[in-house]
TORTORGU-681574 format. One record per atom (N, C-alpha, C, O): x, y, z. Coordinates in Angstrom, 1 decimal. Example, Ala and Ser with C-alpha at 12.3 -4.5 7.8 and 13.67 -1.06 7.14 Angstrom:
<kollo><u>13.2</u><v>-5.7</v><w>7.8</w></kollo>
<kollo><u>12.3</u><v>-4.5</v><w>7.8</w></kollo>
<kollo><u>13.2</u><v>-3.3</v><w>7.8</w></kollo>
<kollo><u>14.2</u><v>-3.3</v><w>8.5</w></kollo>
<kollo><u>12.8</u><v>-2.2</v><w>7.1</w></kollo>
<kollo><u>13.7</u><v>-1.1</v><w>7.1</w></kollo>
<kollo><u>12.9</u><v>0.0</v><w>7.9</w></kollo>
<kollo><u>13.4</u><v>1.1</v><w>8.0</w></kollo>
END
This chain:
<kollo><u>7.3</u><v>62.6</v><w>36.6</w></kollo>
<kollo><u>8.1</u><v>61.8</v><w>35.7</w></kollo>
<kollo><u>9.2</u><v>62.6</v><w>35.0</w></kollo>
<kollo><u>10.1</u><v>62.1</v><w>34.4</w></kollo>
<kollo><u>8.9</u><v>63.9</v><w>35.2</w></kollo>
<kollo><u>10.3</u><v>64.6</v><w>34.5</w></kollo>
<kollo><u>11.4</u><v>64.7</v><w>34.9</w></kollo>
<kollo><u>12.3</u><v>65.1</v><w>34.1</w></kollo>
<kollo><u>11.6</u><v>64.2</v><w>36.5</w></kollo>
<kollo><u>12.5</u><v>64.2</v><w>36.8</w></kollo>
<kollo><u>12.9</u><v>62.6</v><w>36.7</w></kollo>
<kollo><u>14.0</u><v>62.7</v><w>37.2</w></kollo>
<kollo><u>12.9</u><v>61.6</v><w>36.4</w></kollo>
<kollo><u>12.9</u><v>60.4</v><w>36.5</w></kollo>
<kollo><u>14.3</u><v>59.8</v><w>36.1</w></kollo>
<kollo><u>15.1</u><v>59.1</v><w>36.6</w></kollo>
<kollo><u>14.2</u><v>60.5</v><w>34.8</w></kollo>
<kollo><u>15.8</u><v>60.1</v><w>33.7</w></kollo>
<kollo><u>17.0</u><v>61.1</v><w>34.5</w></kollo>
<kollo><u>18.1</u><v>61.0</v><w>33.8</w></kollo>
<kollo><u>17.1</u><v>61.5</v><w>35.1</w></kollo>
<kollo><u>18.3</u><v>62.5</v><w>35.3</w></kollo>
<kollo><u>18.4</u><v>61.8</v><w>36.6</w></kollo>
<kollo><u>19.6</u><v>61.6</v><w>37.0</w></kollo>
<kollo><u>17.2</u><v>61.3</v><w>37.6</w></kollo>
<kollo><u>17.5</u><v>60.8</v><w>38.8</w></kollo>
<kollo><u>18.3</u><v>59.7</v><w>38.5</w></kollo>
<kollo><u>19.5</u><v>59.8</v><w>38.9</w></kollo>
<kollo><u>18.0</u><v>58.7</v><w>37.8</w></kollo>
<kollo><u>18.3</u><v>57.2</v><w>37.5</w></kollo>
<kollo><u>19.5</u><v>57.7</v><w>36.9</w></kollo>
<kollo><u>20.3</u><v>56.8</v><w>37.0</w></kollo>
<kollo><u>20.1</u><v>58.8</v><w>36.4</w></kollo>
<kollo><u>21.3</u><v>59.0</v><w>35.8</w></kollo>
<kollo><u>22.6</u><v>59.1</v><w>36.9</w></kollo>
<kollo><u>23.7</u><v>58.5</v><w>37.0</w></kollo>
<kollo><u>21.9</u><v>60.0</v><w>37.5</w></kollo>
<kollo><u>22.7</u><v>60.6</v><w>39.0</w></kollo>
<kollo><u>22.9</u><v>59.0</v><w>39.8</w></kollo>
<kollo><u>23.9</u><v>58.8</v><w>40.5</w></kollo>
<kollo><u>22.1</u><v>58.0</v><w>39.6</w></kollo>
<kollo><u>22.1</u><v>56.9</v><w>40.6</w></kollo>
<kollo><u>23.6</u><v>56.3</v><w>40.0</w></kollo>
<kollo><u>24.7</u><v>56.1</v><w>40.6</w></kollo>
<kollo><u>23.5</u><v>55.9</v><w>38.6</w></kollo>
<kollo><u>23.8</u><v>55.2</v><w>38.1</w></kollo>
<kollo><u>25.4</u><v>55.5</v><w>38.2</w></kollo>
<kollo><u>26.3</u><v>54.8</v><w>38.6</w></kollo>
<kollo><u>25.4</u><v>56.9</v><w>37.6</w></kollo>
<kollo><u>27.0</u><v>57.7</v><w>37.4</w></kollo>
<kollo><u>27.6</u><v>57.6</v><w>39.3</w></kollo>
<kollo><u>28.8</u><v>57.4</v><w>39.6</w></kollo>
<kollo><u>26.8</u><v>57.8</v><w>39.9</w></kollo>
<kollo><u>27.0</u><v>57.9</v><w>41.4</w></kollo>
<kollo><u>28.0</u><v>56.2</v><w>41.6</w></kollo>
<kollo><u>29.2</u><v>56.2</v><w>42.1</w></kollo>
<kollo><u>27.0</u><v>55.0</v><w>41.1</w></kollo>
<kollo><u>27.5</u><v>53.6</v><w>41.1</w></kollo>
<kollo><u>28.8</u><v>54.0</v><w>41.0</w></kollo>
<kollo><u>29.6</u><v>54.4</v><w>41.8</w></kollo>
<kollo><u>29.0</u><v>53.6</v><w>39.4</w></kollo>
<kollo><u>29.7</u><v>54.0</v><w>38.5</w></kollo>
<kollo><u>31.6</u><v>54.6</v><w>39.6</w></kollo>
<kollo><u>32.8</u><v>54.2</v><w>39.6</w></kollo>
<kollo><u>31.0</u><v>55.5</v><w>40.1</w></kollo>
<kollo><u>32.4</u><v>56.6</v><w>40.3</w></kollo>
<kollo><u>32.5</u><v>55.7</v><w>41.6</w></kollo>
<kollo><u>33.7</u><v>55.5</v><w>41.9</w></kollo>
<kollo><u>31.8</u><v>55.3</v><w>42.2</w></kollo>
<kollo><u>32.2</u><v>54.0</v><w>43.8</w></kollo>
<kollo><u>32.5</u><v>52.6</v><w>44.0</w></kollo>
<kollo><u>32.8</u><v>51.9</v><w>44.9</w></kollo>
<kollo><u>32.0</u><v>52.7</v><w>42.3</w></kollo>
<kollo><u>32.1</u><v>50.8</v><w>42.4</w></kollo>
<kollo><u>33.9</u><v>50.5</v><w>42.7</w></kollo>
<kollo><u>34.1</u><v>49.6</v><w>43.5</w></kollo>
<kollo><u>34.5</u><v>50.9</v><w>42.3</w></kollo>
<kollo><u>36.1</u><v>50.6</v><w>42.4</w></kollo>
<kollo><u>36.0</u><v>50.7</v><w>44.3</w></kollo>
<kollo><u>36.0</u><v>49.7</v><w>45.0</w></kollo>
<kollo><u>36.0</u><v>51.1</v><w>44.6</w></kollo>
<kollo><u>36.4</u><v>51.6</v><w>46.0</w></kollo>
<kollo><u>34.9</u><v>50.3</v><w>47.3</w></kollo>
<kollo><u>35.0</u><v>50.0</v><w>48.5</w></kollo>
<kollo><u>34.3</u><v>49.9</v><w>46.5</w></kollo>
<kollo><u>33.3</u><v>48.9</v><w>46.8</w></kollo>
<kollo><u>33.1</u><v>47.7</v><w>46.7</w></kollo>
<kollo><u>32.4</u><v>46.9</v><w>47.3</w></kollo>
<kollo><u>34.1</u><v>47.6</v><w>45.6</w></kollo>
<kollo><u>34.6</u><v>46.2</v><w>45.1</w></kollo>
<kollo><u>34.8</u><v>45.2</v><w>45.7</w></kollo>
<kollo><u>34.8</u><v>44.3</v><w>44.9</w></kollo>
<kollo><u>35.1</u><v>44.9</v><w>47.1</w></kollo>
<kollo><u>35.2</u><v>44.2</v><w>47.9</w></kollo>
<kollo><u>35.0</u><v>44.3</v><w>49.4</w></kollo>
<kollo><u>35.7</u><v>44.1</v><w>50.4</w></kollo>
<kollo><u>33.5</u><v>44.8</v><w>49.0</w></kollo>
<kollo><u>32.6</u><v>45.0</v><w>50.2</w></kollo>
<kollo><u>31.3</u><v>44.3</v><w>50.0</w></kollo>
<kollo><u>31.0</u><v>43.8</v><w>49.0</w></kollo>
<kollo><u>30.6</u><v>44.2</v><w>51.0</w></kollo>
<kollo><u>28.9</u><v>43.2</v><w>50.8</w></kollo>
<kollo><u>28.2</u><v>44.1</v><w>49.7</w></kollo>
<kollo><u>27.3</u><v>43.5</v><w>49.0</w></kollo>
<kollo><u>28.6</u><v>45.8</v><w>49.3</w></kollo>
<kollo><u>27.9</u><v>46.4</v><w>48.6</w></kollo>
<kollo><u>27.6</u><v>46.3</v><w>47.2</w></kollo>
<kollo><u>28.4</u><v>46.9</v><w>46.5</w></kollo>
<kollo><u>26.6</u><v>45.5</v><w>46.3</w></kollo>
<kollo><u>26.7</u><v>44.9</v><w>45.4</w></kollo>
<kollo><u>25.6</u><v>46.4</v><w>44.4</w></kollo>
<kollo><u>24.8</u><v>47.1</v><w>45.0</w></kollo>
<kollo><u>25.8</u><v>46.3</v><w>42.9</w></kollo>
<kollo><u>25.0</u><v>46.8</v><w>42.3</w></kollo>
<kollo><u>23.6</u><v>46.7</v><w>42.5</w></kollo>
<kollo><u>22.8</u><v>47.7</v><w>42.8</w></kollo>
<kollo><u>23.0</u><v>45.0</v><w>42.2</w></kollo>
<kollo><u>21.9</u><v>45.2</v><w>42.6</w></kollo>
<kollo><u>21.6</u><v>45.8</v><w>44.0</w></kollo>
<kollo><u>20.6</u><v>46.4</v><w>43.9</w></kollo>
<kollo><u>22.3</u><v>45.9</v><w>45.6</w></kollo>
<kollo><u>21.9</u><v>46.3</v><w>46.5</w></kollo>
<kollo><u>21.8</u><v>47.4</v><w>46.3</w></kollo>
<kollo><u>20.8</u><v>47.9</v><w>46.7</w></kollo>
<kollo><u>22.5</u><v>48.1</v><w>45.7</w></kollo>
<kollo><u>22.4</u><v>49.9</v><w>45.8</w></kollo>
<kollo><u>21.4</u><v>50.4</v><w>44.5</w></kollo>
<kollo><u>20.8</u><v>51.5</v><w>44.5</w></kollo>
<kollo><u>21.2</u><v>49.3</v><w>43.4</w></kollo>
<kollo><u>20.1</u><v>49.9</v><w>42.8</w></kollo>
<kollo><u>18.7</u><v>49.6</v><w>43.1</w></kollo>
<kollo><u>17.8</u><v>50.3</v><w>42.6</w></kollo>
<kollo><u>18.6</u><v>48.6</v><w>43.9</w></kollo>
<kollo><u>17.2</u><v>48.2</v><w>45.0</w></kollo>
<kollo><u>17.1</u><v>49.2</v><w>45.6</w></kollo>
<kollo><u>16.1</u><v>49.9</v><w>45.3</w></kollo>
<kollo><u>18.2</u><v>49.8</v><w>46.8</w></kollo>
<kollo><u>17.4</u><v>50.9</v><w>47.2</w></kollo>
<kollo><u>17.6</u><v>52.0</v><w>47.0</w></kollo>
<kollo><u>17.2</u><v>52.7</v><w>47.9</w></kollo>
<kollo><u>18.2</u><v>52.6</v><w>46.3</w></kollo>
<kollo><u>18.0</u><v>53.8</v><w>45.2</w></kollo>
<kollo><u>16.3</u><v>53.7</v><w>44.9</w></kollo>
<kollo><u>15.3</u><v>54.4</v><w>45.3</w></kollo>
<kollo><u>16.4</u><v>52.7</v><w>44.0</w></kollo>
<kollo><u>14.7</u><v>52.4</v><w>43.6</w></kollo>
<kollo><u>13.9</u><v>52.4</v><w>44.9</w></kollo>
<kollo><u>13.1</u><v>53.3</v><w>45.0</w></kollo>
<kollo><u>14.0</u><v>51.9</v><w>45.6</w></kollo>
<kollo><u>13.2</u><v>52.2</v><w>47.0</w></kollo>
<kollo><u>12.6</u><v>53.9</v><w>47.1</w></kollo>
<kollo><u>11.6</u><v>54.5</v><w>46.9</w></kollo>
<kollo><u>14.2</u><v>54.4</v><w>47.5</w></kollo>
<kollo><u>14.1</u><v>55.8</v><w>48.0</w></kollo>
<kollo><u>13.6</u><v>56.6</v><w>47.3</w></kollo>
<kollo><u>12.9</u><v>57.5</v><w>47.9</w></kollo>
<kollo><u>13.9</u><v>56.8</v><w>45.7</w></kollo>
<kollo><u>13.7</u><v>57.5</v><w>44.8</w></kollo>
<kollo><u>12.0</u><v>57.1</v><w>44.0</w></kollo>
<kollo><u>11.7</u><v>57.5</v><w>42.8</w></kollo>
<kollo><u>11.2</u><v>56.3</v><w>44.7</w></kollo>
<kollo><u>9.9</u><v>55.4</v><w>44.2</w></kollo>
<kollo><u>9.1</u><v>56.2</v><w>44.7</w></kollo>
<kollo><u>9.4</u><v>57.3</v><w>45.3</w></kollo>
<kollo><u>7.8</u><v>55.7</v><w>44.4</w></kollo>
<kollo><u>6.2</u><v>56.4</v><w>45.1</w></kollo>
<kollo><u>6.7</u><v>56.1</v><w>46.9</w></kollo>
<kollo><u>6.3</u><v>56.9</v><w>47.7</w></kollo>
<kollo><u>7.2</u><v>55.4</v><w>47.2</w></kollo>
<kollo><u>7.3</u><v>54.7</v><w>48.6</w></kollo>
<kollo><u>7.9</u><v>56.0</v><w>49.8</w></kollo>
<kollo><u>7.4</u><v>56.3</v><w>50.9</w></kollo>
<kollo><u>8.8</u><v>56.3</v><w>49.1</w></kollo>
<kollo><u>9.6</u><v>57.4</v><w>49.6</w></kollo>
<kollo><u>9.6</u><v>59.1</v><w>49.1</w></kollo>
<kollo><u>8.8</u><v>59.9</v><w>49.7</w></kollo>
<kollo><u>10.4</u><v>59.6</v><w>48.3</w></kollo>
<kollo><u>10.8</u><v>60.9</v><w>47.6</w></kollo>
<kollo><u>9.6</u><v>60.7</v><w>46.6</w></kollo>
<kollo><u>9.1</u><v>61.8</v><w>46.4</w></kollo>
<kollo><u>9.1</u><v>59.9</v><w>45.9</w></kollo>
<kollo><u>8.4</u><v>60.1</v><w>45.2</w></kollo>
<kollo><u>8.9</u><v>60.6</v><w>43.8</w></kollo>
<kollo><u>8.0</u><v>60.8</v><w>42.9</w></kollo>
<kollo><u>10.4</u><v>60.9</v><w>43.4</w></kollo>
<kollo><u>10.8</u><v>61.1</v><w>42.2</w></kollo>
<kollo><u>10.8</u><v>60.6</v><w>41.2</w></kollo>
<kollo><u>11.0</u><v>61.2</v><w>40.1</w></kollo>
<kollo><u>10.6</u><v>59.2</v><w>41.4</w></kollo>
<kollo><u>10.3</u><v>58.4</v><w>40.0</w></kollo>
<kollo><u>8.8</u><v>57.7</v><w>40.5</w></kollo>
<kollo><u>8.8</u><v>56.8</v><w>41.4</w></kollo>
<kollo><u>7.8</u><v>58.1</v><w>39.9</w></kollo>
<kollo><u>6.7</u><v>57.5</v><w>40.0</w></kollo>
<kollo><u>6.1</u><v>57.0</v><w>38.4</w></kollo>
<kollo><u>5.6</u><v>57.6</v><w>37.5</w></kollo>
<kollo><u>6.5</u><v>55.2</v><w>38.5</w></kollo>
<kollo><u>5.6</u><v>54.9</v><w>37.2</w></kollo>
<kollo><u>5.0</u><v>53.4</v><w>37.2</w></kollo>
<kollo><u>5.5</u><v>52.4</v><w>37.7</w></kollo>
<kollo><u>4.0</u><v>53.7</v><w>36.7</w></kollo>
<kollo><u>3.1</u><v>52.6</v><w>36.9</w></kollo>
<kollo><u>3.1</u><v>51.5</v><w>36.3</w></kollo>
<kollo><u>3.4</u><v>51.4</v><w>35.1</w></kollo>
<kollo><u>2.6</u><v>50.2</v><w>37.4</w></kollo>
<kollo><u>3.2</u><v>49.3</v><w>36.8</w></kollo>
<kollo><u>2.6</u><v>48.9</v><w>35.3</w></kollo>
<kollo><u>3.1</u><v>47.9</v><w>34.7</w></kollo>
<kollo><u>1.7</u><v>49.7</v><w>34.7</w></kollo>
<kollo><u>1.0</u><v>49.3</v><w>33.4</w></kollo>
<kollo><u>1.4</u><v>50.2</v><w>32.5</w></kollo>
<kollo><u>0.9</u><v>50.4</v><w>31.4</w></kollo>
<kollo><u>2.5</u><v>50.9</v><w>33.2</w></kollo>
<kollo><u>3.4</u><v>52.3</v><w>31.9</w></kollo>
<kollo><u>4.3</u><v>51.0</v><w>30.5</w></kollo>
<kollo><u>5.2</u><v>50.1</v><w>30.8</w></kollo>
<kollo><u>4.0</u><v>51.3</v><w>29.3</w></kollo>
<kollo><u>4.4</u><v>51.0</v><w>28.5</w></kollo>
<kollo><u>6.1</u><v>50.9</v><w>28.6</w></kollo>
<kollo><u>6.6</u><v>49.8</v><w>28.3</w></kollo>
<kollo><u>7.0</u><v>51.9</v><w>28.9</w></kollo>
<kollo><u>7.8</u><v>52.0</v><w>29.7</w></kollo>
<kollo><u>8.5</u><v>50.8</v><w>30.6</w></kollo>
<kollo><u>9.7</u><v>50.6</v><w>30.3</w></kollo>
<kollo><u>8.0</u><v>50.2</v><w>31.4</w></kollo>
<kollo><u>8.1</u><v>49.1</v><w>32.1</w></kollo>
<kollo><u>8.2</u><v>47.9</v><w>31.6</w></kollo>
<kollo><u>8.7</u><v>47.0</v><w>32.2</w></kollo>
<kollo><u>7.6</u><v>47.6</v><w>30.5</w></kollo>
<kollo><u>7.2</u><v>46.6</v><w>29.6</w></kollo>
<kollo><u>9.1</u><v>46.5</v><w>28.7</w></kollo>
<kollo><u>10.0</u><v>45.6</v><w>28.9</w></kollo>
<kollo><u>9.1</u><v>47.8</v><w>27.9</w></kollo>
<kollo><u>10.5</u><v>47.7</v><w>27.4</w></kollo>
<kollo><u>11.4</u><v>47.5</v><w>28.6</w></kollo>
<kollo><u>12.0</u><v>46.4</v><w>28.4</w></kollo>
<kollo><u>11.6</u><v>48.1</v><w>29.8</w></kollo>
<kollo><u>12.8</u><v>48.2</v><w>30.6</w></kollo>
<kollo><u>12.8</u><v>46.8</v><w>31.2</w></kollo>
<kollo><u>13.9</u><v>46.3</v><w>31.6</w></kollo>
<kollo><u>11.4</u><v>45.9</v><w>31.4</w></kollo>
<kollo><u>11.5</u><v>45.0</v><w>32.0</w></kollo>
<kollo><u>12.2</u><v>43.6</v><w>30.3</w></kollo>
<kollo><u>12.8</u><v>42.5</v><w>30.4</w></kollo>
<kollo><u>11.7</u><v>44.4</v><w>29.1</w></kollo>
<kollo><u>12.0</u><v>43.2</v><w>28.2</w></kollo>
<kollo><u>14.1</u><v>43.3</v><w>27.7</w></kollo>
<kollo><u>15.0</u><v>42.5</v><w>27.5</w></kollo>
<kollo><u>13.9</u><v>44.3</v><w>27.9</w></kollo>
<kollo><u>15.6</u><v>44.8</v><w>27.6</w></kollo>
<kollo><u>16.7</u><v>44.1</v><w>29.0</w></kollo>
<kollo><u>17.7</u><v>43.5</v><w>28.7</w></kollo>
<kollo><u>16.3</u><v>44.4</v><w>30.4</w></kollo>
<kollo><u>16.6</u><v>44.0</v><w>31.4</w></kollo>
<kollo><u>16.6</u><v>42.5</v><w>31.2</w></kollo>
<kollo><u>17.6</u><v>41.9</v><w>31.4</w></kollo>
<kollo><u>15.7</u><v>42.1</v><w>30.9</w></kollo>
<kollo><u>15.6</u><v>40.6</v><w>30.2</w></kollo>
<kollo><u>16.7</u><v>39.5</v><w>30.0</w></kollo>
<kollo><u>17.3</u><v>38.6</v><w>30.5</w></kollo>
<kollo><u>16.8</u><v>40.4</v><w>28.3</w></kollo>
<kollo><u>17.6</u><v>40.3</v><w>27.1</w></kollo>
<kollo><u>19.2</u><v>40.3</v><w>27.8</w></kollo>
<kollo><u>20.1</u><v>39.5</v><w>27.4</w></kollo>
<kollo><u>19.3</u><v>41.6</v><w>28.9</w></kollo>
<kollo><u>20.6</u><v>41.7</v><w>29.3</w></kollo>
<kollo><u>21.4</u><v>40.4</v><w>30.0</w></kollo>
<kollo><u>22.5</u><v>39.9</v><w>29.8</w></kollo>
<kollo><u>20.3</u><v>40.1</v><w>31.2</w></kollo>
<kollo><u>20.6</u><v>39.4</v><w>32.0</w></kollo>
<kollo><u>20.8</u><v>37.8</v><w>31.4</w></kollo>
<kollo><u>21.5</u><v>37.1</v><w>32.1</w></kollo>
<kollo><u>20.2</u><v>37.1</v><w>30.1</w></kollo>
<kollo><u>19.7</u><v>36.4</v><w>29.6</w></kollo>
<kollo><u>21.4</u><v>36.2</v><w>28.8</w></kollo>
<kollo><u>22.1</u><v>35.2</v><w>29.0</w></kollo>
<kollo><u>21.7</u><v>37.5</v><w>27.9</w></kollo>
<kollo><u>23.2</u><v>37.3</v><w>27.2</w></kollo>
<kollo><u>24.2</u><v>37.1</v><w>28.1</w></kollo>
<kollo><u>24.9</u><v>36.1</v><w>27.8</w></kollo>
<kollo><u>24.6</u><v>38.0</v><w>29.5</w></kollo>
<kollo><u>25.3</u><v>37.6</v><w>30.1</w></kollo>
<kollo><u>25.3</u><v>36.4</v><w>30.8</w></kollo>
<kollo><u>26.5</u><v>36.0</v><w>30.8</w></kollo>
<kollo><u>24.8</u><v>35.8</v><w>31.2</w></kollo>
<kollo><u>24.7</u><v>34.5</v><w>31.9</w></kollo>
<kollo><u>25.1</u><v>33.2</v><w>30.3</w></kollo>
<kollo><u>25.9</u><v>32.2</v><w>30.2</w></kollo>
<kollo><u>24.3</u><v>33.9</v><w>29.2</w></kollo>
<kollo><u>25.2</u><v>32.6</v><w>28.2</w></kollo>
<kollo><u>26.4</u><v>33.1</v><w>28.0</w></kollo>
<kollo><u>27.3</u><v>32.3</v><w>27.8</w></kollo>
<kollo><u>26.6</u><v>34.3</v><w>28.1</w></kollo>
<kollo><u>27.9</u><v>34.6</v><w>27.3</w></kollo>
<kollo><u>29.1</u><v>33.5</v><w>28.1</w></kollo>
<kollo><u>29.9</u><v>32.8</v><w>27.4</w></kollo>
<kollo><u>29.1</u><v>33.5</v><w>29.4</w></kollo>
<kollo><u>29.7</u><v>33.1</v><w>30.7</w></kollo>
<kollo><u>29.3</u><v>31.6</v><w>30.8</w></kollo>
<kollo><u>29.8</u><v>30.9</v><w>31.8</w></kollo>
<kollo><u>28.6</u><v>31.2</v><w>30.1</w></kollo>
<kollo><u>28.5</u><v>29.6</v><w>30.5</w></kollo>
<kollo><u>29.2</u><v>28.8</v><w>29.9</w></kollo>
<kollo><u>28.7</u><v>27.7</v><w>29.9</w></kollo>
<kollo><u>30.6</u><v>29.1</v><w>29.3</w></kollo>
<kollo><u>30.9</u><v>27.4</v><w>29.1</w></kollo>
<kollo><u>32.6</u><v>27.5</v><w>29.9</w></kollo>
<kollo><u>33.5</u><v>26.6</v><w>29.8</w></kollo>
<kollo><u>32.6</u><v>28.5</v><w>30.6</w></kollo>
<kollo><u>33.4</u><v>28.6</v><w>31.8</w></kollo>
<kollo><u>32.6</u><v>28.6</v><w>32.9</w></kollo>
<kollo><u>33.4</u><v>28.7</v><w>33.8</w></kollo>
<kollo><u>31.7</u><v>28.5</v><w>33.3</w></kollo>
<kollo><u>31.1</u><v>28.1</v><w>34.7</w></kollo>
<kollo><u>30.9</u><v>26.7</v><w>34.7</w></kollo>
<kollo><u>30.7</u><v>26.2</v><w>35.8</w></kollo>
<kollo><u>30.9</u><v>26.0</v><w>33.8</w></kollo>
<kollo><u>30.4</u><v>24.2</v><w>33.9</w></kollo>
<kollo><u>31.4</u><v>23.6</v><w>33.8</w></kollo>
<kollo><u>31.9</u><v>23.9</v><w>32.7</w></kollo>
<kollo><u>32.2</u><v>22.6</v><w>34.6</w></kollo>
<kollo><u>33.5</u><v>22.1</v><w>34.7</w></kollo>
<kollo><u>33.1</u><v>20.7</v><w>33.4</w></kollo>
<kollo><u>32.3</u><v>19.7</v><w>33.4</w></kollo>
<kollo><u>34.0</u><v>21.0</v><w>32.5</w></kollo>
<kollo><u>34.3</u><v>20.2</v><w>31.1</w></kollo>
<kollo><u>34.7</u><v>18.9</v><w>31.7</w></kollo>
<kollo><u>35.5</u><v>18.8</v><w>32.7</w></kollo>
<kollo><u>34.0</u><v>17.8</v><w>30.9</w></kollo>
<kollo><u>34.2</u><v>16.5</v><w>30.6</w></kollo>
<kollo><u>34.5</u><v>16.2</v><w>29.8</w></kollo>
<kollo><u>34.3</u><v>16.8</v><w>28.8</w></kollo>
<kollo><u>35.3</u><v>14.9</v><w>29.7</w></kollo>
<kollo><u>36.2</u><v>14.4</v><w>28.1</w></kollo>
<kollo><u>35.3</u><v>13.7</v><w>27.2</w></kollo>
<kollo><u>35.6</u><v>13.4</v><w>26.1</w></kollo>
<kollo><u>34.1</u><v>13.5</v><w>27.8</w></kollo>
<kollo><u>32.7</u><v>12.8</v><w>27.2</w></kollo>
<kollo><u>32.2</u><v>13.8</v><w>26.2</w></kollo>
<kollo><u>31.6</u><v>13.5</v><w>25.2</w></kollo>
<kollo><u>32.3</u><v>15.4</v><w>26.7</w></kollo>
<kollo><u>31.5</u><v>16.4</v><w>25.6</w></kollo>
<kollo><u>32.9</u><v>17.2</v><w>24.5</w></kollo>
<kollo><u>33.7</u><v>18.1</v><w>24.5</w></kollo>
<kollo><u>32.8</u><v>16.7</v><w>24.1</w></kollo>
<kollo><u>33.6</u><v>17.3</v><w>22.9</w></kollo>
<kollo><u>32.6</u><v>17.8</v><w>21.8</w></kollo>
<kollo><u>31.7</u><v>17.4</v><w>21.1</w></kollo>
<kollo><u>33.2</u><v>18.6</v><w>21.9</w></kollo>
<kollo><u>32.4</u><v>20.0</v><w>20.3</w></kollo>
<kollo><u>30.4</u><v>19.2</v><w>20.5</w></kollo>
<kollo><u>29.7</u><v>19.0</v><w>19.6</w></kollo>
<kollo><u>30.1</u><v>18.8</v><w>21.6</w></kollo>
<kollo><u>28.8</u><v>18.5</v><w>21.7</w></kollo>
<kollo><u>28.3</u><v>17.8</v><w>20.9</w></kollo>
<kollo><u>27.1</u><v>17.9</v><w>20.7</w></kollo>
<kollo><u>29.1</u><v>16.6</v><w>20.1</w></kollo>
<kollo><u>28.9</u><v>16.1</v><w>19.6</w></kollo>
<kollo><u>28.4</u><v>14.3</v><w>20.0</w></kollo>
<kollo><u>27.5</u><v>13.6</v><w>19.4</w></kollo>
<kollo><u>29.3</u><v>13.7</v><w>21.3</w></kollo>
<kollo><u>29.2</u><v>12.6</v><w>21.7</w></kollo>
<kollo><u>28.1</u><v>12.7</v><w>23.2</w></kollo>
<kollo><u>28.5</u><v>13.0</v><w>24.3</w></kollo>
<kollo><u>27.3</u><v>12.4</v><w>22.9</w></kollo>
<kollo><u>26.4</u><v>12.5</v><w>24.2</w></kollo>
<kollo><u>26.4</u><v>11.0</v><w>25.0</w></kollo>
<kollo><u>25.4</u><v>10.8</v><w>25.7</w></kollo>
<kollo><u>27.1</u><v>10.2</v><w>24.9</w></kollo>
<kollo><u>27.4</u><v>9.1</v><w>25.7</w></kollo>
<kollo><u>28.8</u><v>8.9</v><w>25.5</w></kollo>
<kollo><u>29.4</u><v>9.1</v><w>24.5</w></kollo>
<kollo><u>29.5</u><v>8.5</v><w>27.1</w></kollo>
<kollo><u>30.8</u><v>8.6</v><w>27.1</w></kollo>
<kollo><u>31.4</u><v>6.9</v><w>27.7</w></kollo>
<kollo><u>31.0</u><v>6.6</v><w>28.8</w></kollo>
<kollo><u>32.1</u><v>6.4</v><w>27.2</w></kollo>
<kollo><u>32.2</u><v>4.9</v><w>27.2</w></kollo>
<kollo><u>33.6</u><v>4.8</v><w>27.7</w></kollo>
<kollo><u>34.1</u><v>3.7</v><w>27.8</w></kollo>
END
């Protein structure tokens, strides 16, 4: 596990310096951090080994959450094509 934070760092900074040049390829973040996590897991290299009842997982799974959770509202009232019936959410029947 001591190596674990410096791997996921390396992964990440690695992203990071390629995403520009990937940008418009099938190569998507989650793909390359799926198998990063693959390679770098008990499955493979074995460099990051943690279990699934590590306290650890609990936060990264509740933060990952929280992340995915803000961006998706932040972005929602440009993804839903506006009707003249919802104004300021106030008229819920449109006549």
């Amino acid at each position: 596990m001591t190596w674990a934070l410096p791997a996921i760092a390396v992964v990440l900074l690695g992203f990071v310096a390629i995403s520009g040049r990937v940008a418009g390829t099938p190569i998507t973040a989650p793909i390359v951090f799926t198998v990063s996590g693959f390679l770098l897991g008990g499955e493979a290299v074995g460099v990051v080994d943690v279990h699934a009842t590590a306290e650890i997982v609990k936060l990264l799974a509740e933060v990952t959450l929280a992340l995915v959770l803000f961006s998706d509202a932040s972005t929602w009232p440009n993804s839903v094509p506006r009707s003249p019936c919802l104004r300021d959410f106030s008229v819920s029947v449109c006549r």
